[in-house]
VEXDREN-2710 file (C-alpha; in Angstrom, 1 decimal):
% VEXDREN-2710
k/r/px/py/pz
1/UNK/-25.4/-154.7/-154.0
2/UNK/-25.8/-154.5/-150.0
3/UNK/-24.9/-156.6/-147.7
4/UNK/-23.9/-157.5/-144.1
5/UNK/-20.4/-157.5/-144.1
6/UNK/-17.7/-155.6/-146.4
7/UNK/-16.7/-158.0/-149.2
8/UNK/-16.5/-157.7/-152.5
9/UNK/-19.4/-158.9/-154.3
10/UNK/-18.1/-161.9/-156.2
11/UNK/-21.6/-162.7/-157.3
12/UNK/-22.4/-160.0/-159.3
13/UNK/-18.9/-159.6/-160.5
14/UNK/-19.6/-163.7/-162.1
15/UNK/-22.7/-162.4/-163.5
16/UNK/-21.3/-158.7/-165.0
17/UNK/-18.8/-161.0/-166.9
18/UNK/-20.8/-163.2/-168.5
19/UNK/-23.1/-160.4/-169.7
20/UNK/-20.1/-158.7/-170.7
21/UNK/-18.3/-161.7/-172.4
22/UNK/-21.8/-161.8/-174.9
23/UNK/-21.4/-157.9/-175.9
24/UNK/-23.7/-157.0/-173.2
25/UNK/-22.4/-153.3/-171.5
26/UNK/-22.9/-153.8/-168.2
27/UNK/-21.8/-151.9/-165.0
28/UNK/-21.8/-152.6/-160.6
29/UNK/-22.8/-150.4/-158.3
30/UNK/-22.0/-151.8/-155.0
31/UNK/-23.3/-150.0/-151.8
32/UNK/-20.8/-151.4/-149.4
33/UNK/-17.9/-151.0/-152.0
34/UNK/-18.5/-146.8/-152.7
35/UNK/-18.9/-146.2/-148.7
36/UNK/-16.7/-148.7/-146.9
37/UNK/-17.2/-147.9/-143.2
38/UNK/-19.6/-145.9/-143.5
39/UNK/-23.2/-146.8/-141.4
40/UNK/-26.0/-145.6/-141.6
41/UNK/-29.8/-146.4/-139.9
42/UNK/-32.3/-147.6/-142.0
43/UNK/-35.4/-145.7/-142.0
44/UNK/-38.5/-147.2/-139.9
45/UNK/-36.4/-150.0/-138.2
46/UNK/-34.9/-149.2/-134.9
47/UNK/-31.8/-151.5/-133.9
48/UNK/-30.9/-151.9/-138.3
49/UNK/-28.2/-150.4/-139.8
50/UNK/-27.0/-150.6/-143.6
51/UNK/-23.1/-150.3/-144.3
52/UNK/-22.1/-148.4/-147.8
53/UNK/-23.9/-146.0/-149.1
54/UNK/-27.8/-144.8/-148.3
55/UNK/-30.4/-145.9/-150.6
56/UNK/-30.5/-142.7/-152.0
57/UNK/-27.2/-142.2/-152.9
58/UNK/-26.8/-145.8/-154.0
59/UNK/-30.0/-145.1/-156.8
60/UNK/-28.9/-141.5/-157.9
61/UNK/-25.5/-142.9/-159.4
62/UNK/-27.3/-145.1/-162.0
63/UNK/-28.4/-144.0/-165.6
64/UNK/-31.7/-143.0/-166.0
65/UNK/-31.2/-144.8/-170.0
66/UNK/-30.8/-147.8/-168.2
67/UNK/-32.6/-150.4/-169.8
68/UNK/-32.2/-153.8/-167.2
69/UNK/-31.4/-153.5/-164.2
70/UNK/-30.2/-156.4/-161.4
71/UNK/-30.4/-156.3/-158.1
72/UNK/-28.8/-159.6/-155.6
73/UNK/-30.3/-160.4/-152.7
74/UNK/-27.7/-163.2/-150.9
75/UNK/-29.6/-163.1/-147.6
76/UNK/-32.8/-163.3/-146.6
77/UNK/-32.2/-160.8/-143.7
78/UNK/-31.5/-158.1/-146.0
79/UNK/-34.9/-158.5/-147.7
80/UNK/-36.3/-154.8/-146.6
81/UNK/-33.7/-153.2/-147.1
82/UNK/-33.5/-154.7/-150.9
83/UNK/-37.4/-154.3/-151.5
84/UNK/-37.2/-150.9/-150.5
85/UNK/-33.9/-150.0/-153.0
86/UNK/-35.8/-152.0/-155.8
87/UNK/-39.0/-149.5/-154.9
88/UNK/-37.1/-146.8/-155.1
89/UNK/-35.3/-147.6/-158.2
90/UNK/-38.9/-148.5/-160.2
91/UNK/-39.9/-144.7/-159.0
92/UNK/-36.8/-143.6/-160.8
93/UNK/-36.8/-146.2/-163.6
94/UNK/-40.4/-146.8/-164.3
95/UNK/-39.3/-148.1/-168.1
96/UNK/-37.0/-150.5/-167.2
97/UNK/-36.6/-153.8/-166.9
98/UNK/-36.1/-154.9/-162.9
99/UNK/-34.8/-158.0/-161.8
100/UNK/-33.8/-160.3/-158.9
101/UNK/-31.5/-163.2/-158.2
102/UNK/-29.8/-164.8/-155.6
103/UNK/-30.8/-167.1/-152.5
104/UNK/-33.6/-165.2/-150.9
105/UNK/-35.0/-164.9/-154.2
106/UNK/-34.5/-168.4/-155.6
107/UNK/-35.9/-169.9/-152.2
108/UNK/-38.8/-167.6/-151.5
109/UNK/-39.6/-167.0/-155.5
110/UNK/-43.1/-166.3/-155.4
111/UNK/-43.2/-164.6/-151.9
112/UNK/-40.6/-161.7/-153.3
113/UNK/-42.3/-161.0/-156.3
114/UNK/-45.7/-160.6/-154.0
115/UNK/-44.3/-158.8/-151.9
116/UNK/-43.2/-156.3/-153.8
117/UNK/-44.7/-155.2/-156.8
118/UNK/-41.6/-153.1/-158.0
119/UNK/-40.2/-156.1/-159.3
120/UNK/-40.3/-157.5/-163.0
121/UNK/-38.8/-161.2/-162.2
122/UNK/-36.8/-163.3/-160.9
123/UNK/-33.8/-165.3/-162.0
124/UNK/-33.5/-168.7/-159.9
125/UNK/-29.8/-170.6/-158.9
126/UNK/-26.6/-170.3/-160.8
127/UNK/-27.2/-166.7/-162.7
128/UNK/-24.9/-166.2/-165.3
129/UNK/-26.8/-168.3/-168.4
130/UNK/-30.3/-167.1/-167.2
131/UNK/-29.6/-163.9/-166.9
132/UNK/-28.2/-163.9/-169.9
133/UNK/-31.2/-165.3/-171.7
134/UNK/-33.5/-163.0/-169.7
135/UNK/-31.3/-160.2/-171.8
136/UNK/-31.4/-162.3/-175.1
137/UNK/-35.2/-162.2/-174.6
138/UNK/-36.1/-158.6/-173.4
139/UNK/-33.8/-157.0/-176.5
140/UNK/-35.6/-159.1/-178.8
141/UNK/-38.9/-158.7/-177.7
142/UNK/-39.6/-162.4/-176.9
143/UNK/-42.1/-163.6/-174.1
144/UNK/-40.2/-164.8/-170.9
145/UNK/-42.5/-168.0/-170.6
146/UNK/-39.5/-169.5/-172.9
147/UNK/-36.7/-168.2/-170.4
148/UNK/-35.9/-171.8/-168.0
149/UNK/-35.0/-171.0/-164.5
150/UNK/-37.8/-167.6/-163.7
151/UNK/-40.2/-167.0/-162.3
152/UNK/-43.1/-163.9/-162.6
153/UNK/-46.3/-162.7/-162.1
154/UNK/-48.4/-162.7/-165.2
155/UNK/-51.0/-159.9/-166.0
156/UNK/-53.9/-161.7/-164.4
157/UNK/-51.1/-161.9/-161.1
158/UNK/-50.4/-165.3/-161.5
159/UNK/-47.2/-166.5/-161.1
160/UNK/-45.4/-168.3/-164.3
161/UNK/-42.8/-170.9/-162.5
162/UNK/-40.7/-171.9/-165.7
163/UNK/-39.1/-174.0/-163.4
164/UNK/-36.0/-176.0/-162.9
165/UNK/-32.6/-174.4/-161.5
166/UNK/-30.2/-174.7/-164.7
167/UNK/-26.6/-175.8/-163.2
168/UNK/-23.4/-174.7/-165.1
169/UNK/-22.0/-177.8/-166.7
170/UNK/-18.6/-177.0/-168.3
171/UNK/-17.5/-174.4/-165.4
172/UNK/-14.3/-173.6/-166.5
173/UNK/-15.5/-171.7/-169.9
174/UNK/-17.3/-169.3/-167.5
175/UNK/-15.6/-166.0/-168.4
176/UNK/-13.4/-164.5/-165.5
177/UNK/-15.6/-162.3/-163.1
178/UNK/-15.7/-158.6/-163.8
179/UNK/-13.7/-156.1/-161.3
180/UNK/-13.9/-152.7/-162.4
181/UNK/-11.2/-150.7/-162.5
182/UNK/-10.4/-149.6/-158.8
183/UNK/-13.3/-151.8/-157.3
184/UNK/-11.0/-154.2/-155.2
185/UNK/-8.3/-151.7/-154.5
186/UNK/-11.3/-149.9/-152.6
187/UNK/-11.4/-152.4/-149.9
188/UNK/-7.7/-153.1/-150.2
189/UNK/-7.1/-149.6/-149.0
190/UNK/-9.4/-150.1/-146.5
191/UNK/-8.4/-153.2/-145.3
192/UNK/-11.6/-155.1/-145.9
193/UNK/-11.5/-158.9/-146.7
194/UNK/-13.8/-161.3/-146.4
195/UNK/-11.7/-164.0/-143.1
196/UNK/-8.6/-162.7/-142.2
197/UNK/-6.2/-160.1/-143.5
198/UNK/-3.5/-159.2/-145.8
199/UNK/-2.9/-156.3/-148.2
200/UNK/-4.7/-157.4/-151.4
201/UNK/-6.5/-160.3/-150.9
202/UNK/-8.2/-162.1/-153.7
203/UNK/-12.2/-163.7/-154.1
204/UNK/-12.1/-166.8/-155.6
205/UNK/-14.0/-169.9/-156.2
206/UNK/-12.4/-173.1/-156.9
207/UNK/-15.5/-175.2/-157.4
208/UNK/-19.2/-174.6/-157.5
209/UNK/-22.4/-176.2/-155.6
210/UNK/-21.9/-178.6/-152.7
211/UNK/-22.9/-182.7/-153.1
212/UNK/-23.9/-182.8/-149.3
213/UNK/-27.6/-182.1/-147.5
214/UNK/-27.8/-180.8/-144.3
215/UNK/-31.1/-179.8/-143.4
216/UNK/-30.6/-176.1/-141.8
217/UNK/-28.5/-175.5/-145.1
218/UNK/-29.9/-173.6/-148.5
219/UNK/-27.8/-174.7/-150.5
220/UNK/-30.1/-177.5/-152.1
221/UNK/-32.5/-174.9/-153.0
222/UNK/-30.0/-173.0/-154.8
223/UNK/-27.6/-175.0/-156.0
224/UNK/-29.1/-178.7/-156.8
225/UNK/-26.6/-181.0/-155.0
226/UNK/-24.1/-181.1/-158.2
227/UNK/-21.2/-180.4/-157.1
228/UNK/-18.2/-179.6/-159.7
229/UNK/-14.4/-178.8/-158.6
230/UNK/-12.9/-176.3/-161.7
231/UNK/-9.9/-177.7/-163.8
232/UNK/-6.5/-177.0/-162.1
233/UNK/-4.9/-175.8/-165.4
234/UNK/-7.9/-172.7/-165.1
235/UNK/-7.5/-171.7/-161.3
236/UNK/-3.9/-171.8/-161.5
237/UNK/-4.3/-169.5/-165.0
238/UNK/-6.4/-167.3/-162.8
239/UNK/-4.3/-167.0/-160.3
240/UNK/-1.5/-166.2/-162.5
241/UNK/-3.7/-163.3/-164.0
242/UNK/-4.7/-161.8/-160.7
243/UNK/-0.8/-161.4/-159.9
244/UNK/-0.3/-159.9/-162.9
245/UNK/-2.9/-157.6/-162.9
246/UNK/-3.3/-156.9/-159.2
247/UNK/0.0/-158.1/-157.6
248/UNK/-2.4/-160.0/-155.1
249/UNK/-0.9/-160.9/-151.6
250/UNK/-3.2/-163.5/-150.8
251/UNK/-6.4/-166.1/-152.5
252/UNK/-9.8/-166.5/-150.4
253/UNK/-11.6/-168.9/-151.7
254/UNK/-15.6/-168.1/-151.3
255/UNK/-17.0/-171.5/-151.6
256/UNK/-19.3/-173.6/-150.2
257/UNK/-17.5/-176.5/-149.4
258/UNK/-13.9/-176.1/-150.9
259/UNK/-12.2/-179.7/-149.8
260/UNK/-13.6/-182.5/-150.9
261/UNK/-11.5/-184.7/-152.5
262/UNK/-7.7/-185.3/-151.1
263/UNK/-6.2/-186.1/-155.2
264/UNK/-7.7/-182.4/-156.5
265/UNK/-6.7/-180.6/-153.3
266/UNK/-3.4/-182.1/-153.3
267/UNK/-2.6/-181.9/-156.9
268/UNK/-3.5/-177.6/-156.5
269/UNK/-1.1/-177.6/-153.9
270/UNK/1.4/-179.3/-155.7
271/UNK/1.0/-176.8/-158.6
272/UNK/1.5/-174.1/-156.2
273/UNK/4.4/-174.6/-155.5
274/UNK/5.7/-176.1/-159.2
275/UNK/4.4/-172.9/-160.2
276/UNK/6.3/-170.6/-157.9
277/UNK/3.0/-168.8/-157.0
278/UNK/4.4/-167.2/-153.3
279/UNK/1.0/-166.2/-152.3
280/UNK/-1.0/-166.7/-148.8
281/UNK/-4.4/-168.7/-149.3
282/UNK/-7.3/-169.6/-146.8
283/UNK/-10.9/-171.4/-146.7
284/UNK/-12.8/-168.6/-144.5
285/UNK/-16.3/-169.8/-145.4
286/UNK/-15.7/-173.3/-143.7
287/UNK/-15.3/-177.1/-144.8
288/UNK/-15.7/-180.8/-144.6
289/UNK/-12.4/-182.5/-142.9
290/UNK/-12.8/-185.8/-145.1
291/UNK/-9.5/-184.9/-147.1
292/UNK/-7.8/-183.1/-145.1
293/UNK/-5.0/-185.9/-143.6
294/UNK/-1.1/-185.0/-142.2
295/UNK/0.0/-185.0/-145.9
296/UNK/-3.0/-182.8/-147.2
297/UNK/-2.7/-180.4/-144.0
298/UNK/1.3/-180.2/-144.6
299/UNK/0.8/-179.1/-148.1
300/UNK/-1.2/-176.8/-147.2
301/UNK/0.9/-175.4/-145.0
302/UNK/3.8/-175.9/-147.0
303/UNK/1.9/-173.8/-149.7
304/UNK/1.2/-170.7/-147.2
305/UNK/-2.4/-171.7/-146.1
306/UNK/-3.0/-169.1/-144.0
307/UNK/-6.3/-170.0/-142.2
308/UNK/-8.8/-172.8/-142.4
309/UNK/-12.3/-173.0/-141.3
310/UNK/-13.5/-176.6/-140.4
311/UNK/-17.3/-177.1/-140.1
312/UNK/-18.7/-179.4/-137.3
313/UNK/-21.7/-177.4/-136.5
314/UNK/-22.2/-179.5/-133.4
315/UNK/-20.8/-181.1/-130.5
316/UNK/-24.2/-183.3/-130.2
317/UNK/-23.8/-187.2/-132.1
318/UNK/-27.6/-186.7/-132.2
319/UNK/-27.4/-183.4/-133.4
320/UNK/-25.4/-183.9/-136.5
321/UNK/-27.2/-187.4/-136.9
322/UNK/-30.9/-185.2/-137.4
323/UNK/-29.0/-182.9/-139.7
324/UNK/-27.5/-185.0/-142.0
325/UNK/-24.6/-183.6/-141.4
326/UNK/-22.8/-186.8/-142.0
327/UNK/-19.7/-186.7/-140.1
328/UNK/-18.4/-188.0/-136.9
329/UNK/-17.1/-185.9/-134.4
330/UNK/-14.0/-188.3/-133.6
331/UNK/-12.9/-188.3/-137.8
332/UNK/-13.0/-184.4/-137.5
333/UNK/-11.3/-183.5/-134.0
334/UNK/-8.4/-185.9/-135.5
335/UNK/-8.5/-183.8/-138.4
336/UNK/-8.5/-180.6/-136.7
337/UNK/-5.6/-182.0/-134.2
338/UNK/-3.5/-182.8/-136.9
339/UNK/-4.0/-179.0/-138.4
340/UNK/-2.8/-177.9/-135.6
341/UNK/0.4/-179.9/-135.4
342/UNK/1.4/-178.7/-139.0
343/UNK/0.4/-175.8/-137.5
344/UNK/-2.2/-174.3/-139.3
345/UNK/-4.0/-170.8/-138.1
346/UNK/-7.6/-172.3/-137.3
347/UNK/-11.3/-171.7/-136.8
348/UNK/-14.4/-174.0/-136.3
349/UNK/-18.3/-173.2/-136.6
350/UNK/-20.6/-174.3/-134.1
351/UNK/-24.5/-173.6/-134.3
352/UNK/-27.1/-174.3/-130.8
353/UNK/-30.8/-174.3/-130.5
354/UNK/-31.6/-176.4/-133.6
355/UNK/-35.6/-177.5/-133.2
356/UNK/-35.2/-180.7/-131.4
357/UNK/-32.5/-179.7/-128.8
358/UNK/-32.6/-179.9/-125.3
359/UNK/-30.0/-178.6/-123.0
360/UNK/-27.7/-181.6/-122.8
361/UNK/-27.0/-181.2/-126.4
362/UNK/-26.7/-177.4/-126.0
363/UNK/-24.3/-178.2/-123.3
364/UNK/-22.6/-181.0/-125.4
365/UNK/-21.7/-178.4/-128.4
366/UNK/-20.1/-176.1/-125.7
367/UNK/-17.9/-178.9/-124.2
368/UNK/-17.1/-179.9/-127.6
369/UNK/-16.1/-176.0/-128.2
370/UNK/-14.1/-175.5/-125.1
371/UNK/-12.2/-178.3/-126.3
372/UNK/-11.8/-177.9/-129.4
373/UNK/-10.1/-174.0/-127.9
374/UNK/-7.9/-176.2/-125.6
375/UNK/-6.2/-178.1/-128.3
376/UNK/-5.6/-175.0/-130.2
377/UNK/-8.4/-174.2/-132.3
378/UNK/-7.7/-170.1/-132.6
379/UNK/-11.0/-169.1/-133.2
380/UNK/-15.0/-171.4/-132.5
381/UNK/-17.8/-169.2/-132.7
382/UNK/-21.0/-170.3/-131.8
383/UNK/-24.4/-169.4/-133.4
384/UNK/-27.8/-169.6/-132.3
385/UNK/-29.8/-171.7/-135.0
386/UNK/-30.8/-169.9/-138.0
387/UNK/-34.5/-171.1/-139.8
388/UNK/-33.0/-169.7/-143.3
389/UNK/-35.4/-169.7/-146.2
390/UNK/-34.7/-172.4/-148.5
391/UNK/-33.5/-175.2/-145.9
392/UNK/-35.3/-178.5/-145.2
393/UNK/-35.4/-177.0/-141.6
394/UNK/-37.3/-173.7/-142.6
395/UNK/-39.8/-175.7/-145.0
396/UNK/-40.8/-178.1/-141.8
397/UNK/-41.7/-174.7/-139.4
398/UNK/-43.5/-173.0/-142.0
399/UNK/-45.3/-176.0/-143.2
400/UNK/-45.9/-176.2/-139.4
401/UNK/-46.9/-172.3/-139.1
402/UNK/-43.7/-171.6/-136.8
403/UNK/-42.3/-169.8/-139.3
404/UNK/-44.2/-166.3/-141.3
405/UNK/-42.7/-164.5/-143.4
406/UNK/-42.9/-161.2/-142.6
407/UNK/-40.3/-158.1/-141.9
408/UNK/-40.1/-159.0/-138.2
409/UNK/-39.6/-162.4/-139.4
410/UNK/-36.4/-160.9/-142.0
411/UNK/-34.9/-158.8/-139.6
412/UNK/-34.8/-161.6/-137.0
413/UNK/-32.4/-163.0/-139.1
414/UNK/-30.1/-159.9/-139.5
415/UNK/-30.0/-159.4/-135.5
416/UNK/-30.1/-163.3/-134.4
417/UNK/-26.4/-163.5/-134.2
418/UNK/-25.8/-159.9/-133.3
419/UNK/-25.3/-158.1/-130.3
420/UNK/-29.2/-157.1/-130.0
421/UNK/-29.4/-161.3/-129.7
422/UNK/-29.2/-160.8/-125.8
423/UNK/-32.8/-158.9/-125.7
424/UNK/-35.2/-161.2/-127.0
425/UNK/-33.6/-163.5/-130.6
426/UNK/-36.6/-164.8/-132.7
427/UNK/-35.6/-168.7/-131.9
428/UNK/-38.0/-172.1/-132.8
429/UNK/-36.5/-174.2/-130.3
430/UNK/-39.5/-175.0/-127.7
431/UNK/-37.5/-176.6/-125.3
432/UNK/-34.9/-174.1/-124.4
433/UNK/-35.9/-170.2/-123.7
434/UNK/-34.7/-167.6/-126.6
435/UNK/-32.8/-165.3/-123.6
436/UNK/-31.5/-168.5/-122.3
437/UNK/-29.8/-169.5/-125.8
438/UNK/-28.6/-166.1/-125.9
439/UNK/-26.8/-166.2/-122.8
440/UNK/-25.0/-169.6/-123.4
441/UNK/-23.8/-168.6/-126.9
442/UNK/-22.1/-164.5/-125.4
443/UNK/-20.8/-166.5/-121.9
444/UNK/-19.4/-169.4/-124.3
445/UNK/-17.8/-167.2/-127.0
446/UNK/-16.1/-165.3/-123.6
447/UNK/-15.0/-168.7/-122.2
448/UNK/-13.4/-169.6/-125.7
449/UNK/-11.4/-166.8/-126.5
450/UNK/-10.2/-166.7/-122.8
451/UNK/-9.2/-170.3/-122.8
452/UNK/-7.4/-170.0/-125.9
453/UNK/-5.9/-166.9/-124.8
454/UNK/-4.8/-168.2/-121.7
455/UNK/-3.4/-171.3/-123.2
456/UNK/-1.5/-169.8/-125.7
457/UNK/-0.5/-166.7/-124.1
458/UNK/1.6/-165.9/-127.3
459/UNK/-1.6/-164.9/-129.2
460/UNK/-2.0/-161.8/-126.9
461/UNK/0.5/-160.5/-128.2
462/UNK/0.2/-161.4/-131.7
463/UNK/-3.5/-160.0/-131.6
464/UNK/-2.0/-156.4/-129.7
465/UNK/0.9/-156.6/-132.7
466/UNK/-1.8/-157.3/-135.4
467/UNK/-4.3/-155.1/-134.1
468/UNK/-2.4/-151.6/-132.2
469/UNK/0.8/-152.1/-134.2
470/UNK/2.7/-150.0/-136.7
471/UNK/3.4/-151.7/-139.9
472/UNK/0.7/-154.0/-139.9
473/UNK/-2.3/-152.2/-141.1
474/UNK/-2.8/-154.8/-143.5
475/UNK/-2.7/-157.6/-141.3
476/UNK/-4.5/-160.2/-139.5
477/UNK/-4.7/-163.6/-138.6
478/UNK/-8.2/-164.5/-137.2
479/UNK/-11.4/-162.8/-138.1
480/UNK/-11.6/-161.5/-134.3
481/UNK/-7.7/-159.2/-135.3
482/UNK/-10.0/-158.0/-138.7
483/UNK/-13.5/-157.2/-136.8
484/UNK/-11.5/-155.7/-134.0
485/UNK/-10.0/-153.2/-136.7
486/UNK/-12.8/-153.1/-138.4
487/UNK/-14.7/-151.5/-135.6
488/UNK/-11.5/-149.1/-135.4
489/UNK/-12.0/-147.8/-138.8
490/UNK/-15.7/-147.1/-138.4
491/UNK/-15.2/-145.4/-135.0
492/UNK/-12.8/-143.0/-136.6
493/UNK/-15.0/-142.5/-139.5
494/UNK/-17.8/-141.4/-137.2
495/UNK/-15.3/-139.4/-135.4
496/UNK/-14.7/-137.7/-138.5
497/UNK/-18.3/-136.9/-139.9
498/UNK/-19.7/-135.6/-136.5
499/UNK/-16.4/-133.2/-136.6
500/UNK/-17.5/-132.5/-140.1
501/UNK/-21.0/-132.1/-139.1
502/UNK/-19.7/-129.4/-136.4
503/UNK/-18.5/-127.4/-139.0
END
């Protein structure tokens, strides 16, 4: 597993399980997890970095009896970095059995297995079943033309699309995800979490898919739009068995789009607390604000929700209109406002630059930003739009020839967003220069955090405390207190191996 940020990797831990649950033996090995902190360049690409473990040290702690072996690739800016671990691992595995899964691979099927040749097939959507089939039929010597949801090249080089992307229908018989031992204490030593901080927080998802379409989304692509919220009765019983077994401080849910319907998300709620389950809980990956009333929010609260990310991508009526997003900016700023009054720790995603924009609706979304950190949203990033693989946004540009795929093309995506965004970000937006979009989205994340600094003047000190202070190592209460830290911990670690290098 690699990725961009250090979080435990909840995918393959879904997938591991299942294998697991059908007598399969099965084992992670998770870059990030076995060198938290650690970073290292990646060879031939100026400007990248990989966190975790090097290739090579990642590949020389698996079996050379291995018989299948799986690798995830989430995001599509990761894609060289992936192809070249899955290179190196057919040079050290040449007998066995390499697959794929994931978005980038379920989005851009055919184009990953062309473009690298190490690679056996891949598994498209919701993995467990597949994959599990994909086992079924290597160990019995059956051809993988009968395996639904694949695809692979076939002898002659062309590719075998068995098509389809098989959905999960009775979620909450999927066995419990597989942690090995001392996996999550790993990042809970380290204080690593996925949104904010406490001392041994918890991946979870409540629900799988999401029903909506917004165009610069994947989702669609990987998911279907079925959408399917898990059975109380089984999220509280895993809940209960995380305690138990882990004595977990807090729950972050990992999904898509975690609030949709006010009965369910009341009702959870409501069995926290009947339940007695004192834990902290937050949505860091962002949600709809349908549900999400006084009496929804004050549950929430009153059940220690801890942080909440809302999603209005944009402070353009236009905007959200061409998107689909499918929401009005007035129903969500109430929502948000209300949050606030219970008061809820909050955040809110913003993106600029989408295709179509000008600089009124560039300038709109910043408004809409600046306000939202004058009522007392704690945290509103701003990105500069994304064309992801597998989005209705993406297939219009490369239909168009905007868009080729290509490694400059993949690593545009890793550094879009990053601090090498002020040099020259790969953008499609013809109206509006890429070094202009840069500097709006850097001088509007300053203006934001000094607004809401200046505001609430009490959140300089709570970010000091959370941040410098003794006795709260394992704390945080926006993702800004975490990265700070984060950056901390890696400066120290660096500090440590050029001392060790010295020697």
């Amino acid at each position: 597993a690699l990725n961009n940020e250090a979080t435990p990797a909840i995918g393959l831990a879904y997938v591991a399980g299942y294998a697991r649950d059908k007598g399969y033996h099965v084992e992670i090995y998770d870059a990030v997890a076995e060198g938290l902190d650690a970073v290292n360049p990646f060879p031939g690409r100026r400007g990248i970095v990989t966190l975790g473990l090097t290739i090579e040290e990642l590949v020389s702690r698996v079996p050379r009896d291995v018989d299948v072996v799986g690798v995830s690739g989430m995001f599509s800016g990761e894609w060289p970095v992936v192809r070249t671990l899955i290179e190196r691992l057919r040079q050290l595995l040449p007998d066995a059995l390499v697959v794929a899964g994931g978005e980038h691979a379920t989005a851009l099927s055919e184009f990953t297995l062309r473009d690298c040749s190490a690679l056996d097939l891949v598994v498209k959507g919701e993995g467990e079943v597949t994959f599990l089939e994909v086992l079924e039929a290597y160990r019995n010597d059956r051809d993988f033309a009968d395996v639904g949801g694949i695809c692979f090249l076939n002898d002659d080089g062309e590719l075998i699309d068995n098509g389809g992307l098989p959905r999960m229908r009775q979620i909450d018989k999927i066995p419990r995800p597989y942690w090995p031992e001392g996996y999550m204490e790993k990042f809970w030593n380290n204080g690593k979490s996925f949104g904010v901080q406490t001392a041994r927080d918890m991946p979870m998802l409540a629900s799988r898919g999401c029903p909506y379409q917004c165009t610069f989304c994947s989702s669609p692509s990987m998911w279907t739009t079925r959408y399917v919220l898990r059975d109380i009765d089984d999220l509280i019983a895993e809940i209960k068995e995380y305690k138990r077994r882990y004595d977990i401080t807090a729950i972050q849910f990992y999904d898509l789009t975690a609030v949709t319907k006010k009965r369910w998300i009341v009702e959870f709620c409501e069995r926290l607390k009947a339940e007695g389950l004192d834990l902290k809980w937050s949505l860091p990956s962002g949600t709809r604000s349908e549900a999400l009333d006084f009496e929804t929010l004050s549950l929430m609260r009153d059940t220690n929700c801890n942080y909440l990310v809302y999603a209005p991508e944009s402070g353009a009526p236009e905007t959200l209109n061409l998107v689909q997003k499918r929401i009005t900016l007035e129903s969500i700023t109430a929502s948000i406002r209300t949050a606030k009054q219970v008061g809820l720790v909050l955040r809110a995603n913003l993106i600029i630059g989408f295709p179509h924009e000008h600089r009124r609706h560039v300038y709109q979304t910043i408004w809409y930003g600046l306000k939202l950190a004058a009522i007392g949203v704690d945290e509103v990033p701003v990105f500069i739009f994304s064309a992801y693989p597998g989005s209705q946004i993406f297939k219009d540009l490369h239909a168009k020839g905007q868009v080729h795929l290509d490694d400059s093309y993949f690593y545009g995506l890793q550094t879009l967003n990053s601090k090498f965004n002020v040099l020259n970000p790969t953008t499609y937006n013809p109206h509006i220069p890429a070094a202009e979009l840069a500097i709006y989205r850097t001088a509007f994340m300053l203006a934001n955090y000094l607004v809401g600094y200046v505001r609430y003047p009490s959140r300089i000190f709570r970010t000091l405390r959370n941040t410098f202070g003794k006795g709260t190592a394992h704390q945080s209460m926006t993702v800004l207190e975490h990265r700070i830290k984060d950056a901390m911990a890696r400066k120290k670690v660096r500090k440590r191996m050029e001392r060790e290098s010295f020697r």
